[in-house]
KOLZA-865242 format. One record per residue (C-alpha): residue in one letter; residue number from 1; x, y, z. Coordinates in steps of 0.05 Angstrom, whole numbers, m for minus. Layout:
BEGIN
+------+------+--------+--------+--------+
| resn | resi |      u |      v |      w |
+------+------+--------+--------+--------+
|    A |  NUM |      X |      Y |      Z |
...
+------+------+--------+--------+--------+
//
This chain:
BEGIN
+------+------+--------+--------+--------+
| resn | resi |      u |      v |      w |
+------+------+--------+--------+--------+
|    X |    1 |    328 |    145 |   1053 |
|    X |    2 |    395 |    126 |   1023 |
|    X |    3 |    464 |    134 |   1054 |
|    X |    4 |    498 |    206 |   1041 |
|    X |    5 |    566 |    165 |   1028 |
|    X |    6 |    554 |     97 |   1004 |
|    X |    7 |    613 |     51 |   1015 |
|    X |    8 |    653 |     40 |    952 |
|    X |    9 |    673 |    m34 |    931 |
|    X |   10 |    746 |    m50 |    907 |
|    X |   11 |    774 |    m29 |    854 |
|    X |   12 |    787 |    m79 |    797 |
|    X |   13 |    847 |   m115 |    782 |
|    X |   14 |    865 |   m121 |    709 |
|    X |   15 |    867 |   m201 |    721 |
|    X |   16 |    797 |   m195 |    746 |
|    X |   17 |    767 |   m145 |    694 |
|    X |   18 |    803 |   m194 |    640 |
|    X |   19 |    765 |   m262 |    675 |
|    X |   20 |    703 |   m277 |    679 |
|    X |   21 |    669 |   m253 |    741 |
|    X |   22 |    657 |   m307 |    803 |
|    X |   23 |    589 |   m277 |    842 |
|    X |   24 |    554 |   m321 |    877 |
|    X |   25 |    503 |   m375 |    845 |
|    X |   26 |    439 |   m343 |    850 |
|    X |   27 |    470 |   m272 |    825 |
|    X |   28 |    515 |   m314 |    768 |
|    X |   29 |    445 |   m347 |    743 |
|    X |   30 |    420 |   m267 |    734 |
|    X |   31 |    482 |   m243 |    701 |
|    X |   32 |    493 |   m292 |    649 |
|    X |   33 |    410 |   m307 |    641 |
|    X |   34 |    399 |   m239 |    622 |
|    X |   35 |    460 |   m240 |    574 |
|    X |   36 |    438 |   m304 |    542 |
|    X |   37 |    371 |   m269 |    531 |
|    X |   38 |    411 |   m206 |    494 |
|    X |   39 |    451 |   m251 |    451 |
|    X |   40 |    406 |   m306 |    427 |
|    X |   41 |    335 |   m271 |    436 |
|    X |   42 |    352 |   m202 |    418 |
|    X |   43 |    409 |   m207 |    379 |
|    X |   44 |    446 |   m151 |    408 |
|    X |   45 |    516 |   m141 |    387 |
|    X |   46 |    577 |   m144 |    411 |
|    X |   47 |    597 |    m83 |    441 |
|    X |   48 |    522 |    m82 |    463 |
|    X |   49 |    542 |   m142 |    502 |
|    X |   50 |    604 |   m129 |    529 |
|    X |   51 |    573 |    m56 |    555 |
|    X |   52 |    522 |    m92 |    593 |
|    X |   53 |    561 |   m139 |    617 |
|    X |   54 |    612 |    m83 |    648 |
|    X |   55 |    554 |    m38 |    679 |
|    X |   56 |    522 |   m100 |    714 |
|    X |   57 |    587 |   m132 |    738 |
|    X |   58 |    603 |    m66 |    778 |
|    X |   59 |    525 |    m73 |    801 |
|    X |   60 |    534 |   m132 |    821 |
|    X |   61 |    605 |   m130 |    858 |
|    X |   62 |    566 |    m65 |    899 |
|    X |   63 |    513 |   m109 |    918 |
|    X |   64 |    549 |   m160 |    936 |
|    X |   65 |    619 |   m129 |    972 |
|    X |   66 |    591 |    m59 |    989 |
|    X |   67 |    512 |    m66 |    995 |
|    X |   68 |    514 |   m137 |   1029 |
|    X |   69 |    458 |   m169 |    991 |
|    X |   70 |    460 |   m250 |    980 |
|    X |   71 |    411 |   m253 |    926 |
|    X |   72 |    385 |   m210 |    866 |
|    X |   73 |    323 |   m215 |    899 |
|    X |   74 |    333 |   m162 |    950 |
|    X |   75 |    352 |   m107 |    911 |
|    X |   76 |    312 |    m47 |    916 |
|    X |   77 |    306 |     24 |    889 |
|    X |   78 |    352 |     46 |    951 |
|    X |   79 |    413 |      4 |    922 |
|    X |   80 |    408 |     27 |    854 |
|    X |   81 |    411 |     96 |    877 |
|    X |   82 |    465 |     87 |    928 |
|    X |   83 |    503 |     53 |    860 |
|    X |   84 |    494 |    116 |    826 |
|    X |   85 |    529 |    159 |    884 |
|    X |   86 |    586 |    110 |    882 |
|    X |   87 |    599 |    126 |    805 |
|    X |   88 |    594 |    199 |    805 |
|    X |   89 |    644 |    203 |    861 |
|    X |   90 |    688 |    155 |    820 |
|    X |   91 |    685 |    222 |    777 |
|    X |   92 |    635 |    191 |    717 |
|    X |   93 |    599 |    246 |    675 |
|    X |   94 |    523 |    246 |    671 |
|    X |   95 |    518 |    213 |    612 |
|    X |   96 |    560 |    147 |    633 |
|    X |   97 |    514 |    143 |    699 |
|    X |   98 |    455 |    157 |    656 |
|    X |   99 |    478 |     90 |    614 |
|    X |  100 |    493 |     47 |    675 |
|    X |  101 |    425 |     60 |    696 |
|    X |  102 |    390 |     42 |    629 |
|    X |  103 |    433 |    m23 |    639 |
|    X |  104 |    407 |    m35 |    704 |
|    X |  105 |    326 |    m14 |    683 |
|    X |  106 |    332 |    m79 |    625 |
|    X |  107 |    366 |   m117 |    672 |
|    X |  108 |    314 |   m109 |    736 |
|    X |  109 |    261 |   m114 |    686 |
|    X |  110 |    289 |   m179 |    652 |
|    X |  111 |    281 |   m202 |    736 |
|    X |  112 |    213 |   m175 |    748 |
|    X |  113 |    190 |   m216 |    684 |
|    X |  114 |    231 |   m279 |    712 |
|    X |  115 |    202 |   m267 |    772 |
|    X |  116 |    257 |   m260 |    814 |
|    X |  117 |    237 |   m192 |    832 |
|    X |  118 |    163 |   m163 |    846 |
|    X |  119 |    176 |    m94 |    800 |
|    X |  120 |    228 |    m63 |    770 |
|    X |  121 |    269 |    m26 |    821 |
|    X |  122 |    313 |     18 |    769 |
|    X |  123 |    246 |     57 |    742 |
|    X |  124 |    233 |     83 |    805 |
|    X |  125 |    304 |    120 |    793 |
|    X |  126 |    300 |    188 |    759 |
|    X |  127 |    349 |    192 |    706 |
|    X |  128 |    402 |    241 |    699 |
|    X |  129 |    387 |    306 |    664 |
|    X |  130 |    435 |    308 |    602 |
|    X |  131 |    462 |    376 |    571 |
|    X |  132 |    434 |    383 |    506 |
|    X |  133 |    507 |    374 |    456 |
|    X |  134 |    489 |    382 |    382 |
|    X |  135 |    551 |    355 |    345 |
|    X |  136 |    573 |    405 |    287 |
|    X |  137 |    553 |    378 |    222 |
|    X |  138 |    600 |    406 |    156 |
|    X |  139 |    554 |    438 |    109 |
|    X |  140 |    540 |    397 |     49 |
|    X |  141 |    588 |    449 |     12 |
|    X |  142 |    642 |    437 |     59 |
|    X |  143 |    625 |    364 |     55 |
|    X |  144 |    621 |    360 |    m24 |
|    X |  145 |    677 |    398 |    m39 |
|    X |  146 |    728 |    356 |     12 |
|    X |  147 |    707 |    289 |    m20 |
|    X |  148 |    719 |    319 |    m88 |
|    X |  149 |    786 |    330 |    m61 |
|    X |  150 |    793 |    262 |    m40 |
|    X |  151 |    763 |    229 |   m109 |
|    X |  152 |    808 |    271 |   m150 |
|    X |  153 |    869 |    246 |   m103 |
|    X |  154 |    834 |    177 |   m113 |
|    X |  155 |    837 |    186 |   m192 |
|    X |  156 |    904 |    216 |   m190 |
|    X |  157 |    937 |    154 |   m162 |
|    X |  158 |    898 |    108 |   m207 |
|    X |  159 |    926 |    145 |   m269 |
|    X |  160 |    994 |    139 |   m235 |
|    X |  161 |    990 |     61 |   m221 |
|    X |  162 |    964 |     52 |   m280 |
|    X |  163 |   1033 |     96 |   m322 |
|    X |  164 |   1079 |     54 |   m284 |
|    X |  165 |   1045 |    m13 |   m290 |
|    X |  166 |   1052 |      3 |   m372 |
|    X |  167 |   1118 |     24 |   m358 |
|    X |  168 |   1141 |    m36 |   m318 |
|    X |  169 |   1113 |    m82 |   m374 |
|    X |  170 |   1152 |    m35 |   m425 |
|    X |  171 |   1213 |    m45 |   m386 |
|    X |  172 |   1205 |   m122 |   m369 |
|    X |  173 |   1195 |   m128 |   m441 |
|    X |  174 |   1266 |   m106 |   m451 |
|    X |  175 |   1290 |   m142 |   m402 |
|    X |  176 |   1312 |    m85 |   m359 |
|    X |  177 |   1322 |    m86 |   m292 |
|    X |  178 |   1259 |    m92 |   m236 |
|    X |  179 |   1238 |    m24 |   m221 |
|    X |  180 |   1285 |     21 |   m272 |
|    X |  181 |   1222 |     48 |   m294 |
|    X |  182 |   1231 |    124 |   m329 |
|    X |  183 |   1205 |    179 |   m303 |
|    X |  184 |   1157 |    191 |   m362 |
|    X |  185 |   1109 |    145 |   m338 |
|    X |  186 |   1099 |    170 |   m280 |
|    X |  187 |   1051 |    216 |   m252 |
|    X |  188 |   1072 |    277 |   m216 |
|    X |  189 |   1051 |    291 |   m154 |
|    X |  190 |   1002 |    342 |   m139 |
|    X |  191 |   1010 |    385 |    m68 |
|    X |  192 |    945 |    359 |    m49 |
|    X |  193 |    974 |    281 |    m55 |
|    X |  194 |   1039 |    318 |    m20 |
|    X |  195 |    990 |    346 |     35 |
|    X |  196 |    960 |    272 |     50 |
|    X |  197 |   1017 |    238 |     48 |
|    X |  198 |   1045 |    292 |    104 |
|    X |  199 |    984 |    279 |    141 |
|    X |  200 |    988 |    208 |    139 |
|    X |  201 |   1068 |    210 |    169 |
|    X |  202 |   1045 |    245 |    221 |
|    X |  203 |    983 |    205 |    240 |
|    X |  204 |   1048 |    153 |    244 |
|    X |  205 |    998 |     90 |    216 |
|    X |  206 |   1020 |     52 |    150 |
|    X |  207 |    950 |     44 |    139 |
|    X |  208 |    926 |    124 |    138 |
|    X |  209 |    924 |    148 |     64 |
|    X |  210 |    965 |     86 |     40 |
|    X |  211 |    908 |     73 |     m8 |
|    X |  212 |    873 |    126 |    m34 |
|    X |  213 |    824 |     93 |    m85 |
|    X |  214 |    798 |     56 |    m15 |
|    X |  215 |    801 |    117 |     25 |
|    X |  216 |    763 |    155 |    m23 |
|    X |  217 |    705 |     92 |    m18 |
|    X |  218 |    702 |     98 |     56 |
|    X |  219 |    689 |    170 |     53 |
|    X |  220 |    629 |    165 |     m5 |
|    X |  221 |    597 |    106 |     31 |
|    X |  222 |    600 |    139 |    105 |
|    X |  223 |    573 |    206 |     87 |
|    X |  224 |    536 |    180 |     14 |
|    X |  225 |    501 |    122 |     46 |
|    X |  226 |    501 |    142 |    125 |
|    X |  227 |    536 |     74 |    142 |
|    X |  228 |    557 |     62 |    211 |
|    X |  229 |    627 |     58 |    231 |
|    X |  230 |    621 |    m16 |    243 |
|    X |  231 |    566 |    m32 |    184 |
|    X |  232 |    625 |     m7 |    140 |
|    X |  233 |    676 |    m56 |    170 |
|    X |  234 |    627 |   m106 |    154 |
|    X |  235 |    613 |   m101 |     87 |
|    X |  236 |    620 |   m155 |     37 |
|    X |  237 |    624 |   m154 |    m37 |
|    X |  238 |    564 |   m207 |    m35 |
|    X |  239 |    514 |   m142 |      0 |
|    X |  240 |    528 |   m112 |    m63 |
|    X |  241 |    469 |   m106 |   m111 |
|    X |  242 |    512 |    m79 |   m171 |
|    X |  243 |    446 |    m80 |   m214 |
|    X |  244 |    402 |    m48 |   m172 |
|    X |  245 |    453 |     m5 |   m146 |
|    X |  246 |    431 |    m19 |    m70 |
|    X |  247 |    473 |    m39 |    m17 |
|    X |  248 |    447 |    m98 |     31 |
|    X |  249 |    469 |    m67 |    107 |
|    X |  250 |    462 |   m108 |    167 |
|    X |  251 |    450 |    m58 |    229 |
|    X |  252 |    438 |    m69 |    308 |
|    X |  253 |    402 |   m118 |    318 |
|    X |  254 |    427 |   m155 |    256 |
|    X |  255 |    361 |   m121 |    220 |
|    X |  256 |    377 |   m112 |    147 |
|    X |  257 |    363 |    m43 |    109 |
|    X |  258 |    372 |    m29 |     36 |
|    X |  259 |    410 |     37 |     18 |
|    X |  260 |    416 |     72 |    m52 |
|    X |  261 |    490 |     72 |    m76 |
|    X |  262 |    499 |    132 |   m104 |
|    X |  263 |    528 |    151 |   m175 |
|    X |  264 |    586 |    187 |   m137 |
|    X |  265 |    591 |    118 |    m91 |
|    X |  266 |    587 |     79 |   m150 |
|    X |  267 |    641 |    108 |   m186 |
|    X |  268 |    690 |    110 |   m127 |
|    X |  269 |    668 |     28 |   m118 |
|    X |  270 |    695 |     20 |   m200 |
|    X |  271 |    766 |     57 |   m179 |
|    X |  272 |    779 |     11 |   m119 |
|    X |  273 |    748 |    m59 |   m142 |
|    X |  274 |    805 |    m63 |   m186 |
|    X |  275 |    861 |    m38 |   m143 |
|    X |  276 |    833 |    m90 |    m85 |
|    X |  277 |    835 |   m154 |   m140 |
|    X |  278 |    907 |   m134 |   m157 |
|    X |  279 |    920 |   m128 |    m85 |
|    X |  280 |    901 |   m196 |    m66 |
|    X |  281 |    928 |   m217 |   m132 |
|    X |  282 |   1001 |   m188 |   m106 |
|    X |  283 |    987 |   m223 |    m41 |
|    X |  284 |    967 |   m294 |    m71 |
|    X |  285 |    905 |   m297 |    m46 |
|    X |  286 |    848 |   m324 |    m75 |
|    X |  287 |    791 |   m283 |   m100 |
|    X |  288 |    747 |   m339 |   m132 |
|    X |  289 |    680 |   m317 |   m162 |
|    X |  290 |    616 |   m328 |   m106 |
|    X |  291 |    576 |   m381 |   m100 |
|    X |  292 |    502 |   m383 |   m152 |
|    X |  293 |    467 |   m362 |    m89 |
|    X |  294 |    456 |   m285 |    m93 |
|    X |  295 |    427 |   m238 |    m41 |
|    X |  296 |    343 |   m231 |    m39 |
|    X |  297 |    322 |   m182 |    m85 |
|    X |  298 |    285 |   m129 |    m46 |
|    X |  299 |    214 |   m148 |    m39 |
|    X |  300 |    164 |   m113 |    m61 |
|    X |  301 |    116 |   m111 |    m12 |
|    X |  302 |    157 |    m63 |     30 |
|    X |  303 |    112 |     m3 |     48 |
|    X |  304 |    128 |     59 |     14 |
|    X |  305 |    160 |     92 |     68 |
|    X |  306 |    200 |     37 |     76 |
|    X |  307 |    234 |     35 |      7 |
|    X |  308 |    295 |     78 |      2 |
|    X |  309 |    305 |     63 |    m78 |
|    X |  310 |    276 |    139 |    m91 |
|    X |  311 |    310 |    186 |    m28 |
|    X |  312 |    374 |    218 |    m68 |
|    X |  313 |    435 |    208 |    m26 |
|    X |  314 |    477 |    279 |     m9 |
|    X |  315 |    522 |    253 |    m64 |
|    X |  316 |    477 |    232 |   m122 |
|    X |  317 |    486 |    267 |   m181 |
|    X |  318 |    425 |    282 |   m225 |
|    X |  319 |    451 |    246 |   m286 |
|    X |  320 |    437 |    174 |   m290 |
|    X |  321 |    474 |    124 |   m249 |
|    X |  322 |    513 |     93 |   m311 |
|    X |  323 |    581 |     71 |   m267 |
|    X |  324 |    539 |     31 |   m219 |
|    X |  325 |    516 |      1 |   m288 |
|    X |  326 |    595 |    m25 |   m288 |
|    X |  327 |    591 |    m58 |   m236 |
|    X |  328 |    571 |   m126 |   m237 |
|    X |  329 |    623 |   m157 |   m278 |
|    X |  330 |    666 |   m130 |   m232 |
|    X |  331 |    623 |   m153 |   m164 |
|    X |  332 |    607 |   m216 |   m185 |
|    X |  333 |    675 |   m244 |   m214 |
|    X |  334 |    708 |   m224 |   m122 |
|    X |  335 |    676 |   m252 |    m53 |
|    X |  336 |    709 |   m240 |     14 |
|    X |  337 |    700 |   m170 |     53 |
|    X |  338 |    704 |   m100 |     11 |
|    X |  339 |    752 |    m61 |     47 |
|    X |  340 |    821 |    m97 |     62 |
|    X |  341 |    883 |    m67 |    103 |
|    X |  342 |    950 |    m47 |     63 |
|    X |  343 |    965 |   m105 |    114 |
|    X |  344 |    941 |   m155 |     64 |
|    X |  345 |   1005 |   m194 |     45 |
|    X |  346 |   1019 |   m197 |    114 |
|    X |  347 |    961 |   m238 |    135 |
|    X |  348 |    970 |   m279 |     70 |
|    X |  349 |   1043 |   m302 |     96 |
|    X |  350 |   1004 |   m326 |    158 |
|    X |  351 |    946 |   m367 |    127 |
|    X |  352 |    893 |   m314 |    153 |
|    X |  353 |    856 |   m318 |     94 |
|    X |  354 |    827 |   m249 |     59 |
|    X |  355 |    830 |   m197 |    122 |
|    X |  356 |    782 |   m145 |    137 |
|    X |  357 |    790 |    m69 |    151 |
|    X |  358 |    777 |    m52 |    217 |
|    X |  359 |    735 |      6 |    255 |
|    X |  360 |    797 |     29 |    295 |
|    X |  361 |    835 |     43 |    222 |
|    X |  362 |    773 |     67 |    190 |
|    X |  363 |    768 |    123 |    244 |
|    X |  364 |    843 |    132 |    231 |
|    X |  365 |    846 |    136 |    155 |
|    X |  366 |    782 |    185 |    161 |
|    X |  367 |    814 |    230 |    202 |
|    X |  368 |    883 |    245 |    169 |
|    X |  369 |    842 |    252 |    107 |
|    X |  370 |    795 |    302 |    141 |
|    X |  371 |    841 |    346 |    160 |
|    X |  372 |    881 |    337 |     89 |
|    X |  373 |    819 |    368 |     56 |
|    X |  374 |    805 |    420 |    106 |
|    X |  375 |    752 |    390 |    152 |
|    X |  376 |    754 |    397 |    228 |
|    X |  377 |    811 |    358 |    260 |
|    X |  378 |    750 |    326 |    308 |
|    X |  379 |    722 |    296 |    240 |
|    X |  380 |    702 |    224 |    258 |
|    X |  381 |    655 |    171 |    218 |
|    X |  382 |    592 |    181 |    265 |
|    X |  383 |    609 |    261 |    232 |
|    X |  384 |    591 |    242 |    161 |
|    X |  385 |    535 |    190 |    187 |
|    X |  386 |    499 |    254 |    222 |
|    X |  387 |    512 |    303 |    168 |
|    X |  388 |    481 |    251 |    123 |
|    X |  389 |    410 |    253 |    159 |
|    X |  390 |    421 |    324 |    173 |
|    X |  391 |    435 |    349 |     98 |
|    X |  392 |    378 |    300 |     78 |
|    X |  393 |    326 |    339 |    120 |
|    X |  394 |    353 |    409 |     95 |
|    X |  395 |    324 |    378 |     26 |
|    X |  396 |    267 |    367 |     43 |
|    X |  397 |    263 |    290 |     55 |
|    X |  398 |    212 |    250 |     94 |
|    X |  399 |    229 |    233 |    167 |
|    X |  400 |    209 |    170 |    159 |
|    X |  401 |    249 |    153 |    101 |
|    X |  402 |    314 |    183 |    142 |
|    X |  403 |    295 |    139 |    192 |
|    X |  404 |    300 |     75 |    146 |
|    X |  405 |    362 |    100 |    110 |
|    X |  406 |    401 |    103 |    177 |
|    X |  407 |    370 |     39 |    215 |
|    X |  408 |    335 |     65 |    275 |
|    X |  409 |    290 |     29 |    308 |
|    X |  410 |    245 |     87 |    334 |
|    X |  411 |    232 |    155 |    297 |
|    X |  412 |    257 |    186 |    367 |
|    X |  413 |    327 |    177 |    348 |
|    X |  414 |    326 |    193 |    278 |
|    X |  415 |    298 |    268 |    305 |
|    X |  416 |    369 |    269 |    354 |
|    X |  417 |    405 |    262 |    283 |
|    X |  418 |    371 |    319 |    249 |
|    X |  419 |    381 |    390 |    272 |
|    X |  420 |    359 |    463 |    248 |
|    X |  421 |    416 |    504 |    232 |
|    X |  422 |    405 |    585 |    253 |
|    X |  423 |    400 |    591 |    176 |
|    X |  424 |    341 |    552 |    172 |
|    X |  425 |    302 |    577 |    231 |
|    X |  426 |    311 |    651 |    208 |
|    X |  427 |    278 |    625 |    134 |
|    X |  428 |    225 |    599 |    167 |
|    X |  429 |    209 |    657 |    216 |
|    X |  430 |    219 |    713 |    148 |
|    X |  431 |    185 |    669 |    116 |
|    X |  432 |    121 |    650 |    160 |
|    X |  433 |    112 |    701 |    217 |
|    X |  434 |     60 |    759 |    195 |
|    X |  435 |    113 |    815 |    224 |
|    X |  436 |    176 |    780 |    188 |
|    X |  437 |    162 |    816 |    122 |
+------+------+--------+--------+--------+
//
């Protein structure tokens, strides 16, 4: 029977949770074998990683300060529930305990296999019963006609850079004086740009709506292609299959998944490529054409389930795909990552080479423009990533092909994405029951 009031080790220092931890050998070997494994074998990522690495080092410092135990060897299912008391009175929700516990089931079963333990302690361990939270999804009206929004922002400030570029040549070709442009070539400014740039001062981040032809990209490929927060930040130019008009994503697991780019994707891709080359251009970094080596084609023995090339994205347009068709000229003559900070001259002074966007901005820039074009102020890029499985089932798409389109591993997950809206299940009742009509 385990203790009603397990004892509780120390709290951490911040010099201890930034060093790396000193256990003893035999429970050092386990911690970093088992991480090894995840890296190198697995390939888990990093923020895979570092979450398993702070759910077993406060295992570990319980076992070893609190529980007593000199060796991995003696755990048992007693310790790993007495572990879970100690982190629901440190006030954790179900759903973090349920996680340390998943930690600790792969960890104990990584041991069992290494034979370091008999069986796998952590399964004898019920897991925490977890309320049932279905996000709420924007309808794919709501959706469609807040990225229009956004686009027609996007356009709007390409027209404008492009009036004053002509008029700063005009002018320079006078020999006027830097920036005594007119006022005729200049765009006015609509109360929707006035609205986002409002939003953006108070979000109190240079890089929120600073660049709307890129903010208007982020938005068609997180809610047009169902990328991940992080696969976003990732991309490269070179994943770009302009002529195919498929994007090359590399997921958990560093698996790699082919998504559609859609015509509304595409077109959003033409207005920034050019606004990112005169970017770096301002900056004075090199943009030199990639190397001869381009990515795979996709290969056609992929099953048919497998092959994304005919599930419409939420934001392909039935018309054919002719600005992906611009594409490649544009693709192949840039390298380096797609999305870059306003920051860019910045890290050019330094010698950083061509920076990358990163998650923490993405969420940012998403969010002031959310709420510019009248989505929920709780808008974040996981949002557009459900809606996208969600609005693809409410057409009538295959789970399976969801399934591929988003990267998941098991069809289990892909069914957590997708929900029936009251809508839906009231269609299907009228619509099936025999006392319905």
């Amino acid at each position: 029977m385990t203790s009603a009031a397990p004892a509780q080790p120390p709290a951490r220092t911040a010099e201890e949770a930034a060093s790396p931890p000193a256990f003893p050998e035999a429970w050092q070997a386990a911690f970093a074998g088992f991480l090894h494994q995840l890296q190198h074998q697995r390939a888990a990522s990093t923020h895979t990683l570092r979450a398993y690495r702070r759910e077993l080092h406060d295992f570990i410092r319980y076992s070893t300060l609190s529980a007593g135990l000199a060796t991995p060897s003696l755990i048992t299912h007693a310790h790993v529930q007495d572990f879970l008391l100690v982190l629901y009175d440190r006030g954790l929700a179900k759903p973090s305990v349920a996680r340390s516990l998943a930690a600790l089931r792969s960890w104990c079963k990584w041991l069992a296999r290494e034979g370091v333990l008999e069986q796998n302690p952590a399964s004898l361990v019920g897991t925490p019963k977890l309320p049932r939270r279905l996000p709420r999804v924007p309808s794919a009206g709501e959706l469609n006609d807040a990225m229009d929004v956004i686009s027609a922002i996007s356009a709007n400030a390409s027209a404008s850079s492009r009036s004053r570029a002509a008029s700063a040549r005009s002018v320079k070709s006078q020999d006027a004086a830097p920036g005594a442009t007119s006022g005729a070539g200049r765009a006015p400014a609509t109360s929707t740009v006035a609205s986002l740039a409002n939003s953006a001062a108070q979000a109190s981040a240079a890089e929120v709506a600073a660049w709307p032809s890129r903010d208007a990209l982020i938005l068609e490929l997180l809610y047009g292609c169902g990328l991940r927060n992080a696969e976003l930040a990732a991309l490269d130019l070179a994943s770009i299959d302009a002529p195919a008009a498929l994007l090359r994503i590399r997921g958990k697991g560093r698996k790699e998944r082919l998504v559609p780019l859609g015509s509304s994707a595409a077109l959003a891709l033409t207005l920034y490529l050019p606004t990112r080359a005169a970017a770096l251009e301002k900056a004075s970094i090199e943009s030199a054409p990639r190397r001869a080596t381009r990515p795979k084609s996709r290969p056609e023995s992929r099953p048919a389930a497998s092959t994304p090339a005919d599930i419409p994205s939420p934001r392909q347009t039935p018309q054919q795909n002719t600005d992906a068709q611009t594409l490649p000229s544009i693709v192949q003559q840039s390298h380096g990552p797609l999305l870059l900070p306003v920051s860019v001259q910045r890290h050019a002074r330094t010698a950083r080479g061509i920076p990358r966007l990163t998650t923490r901005s993405i969420g940012r820039i998403l969010k002031a423009l959310a709420v510019a074009a009248g989505l929920p102020a709780e808008t974040h890029p996981h949002t557009l990533r459900h809606a996208f499985g969600t609005h693809l089932l409410e057409q009538g798409a295959d789970l399976r092909a969801i399934q591929e389109l988003l990267g998941h591993e098991r069809l289990a997950t892909t069914q957590r994405y997708t929900q029936l809206t009251n809508t839906q299940v009231a269609a299907v009742y009228d619509q099936t029951h025999p006392r319905a009509r």
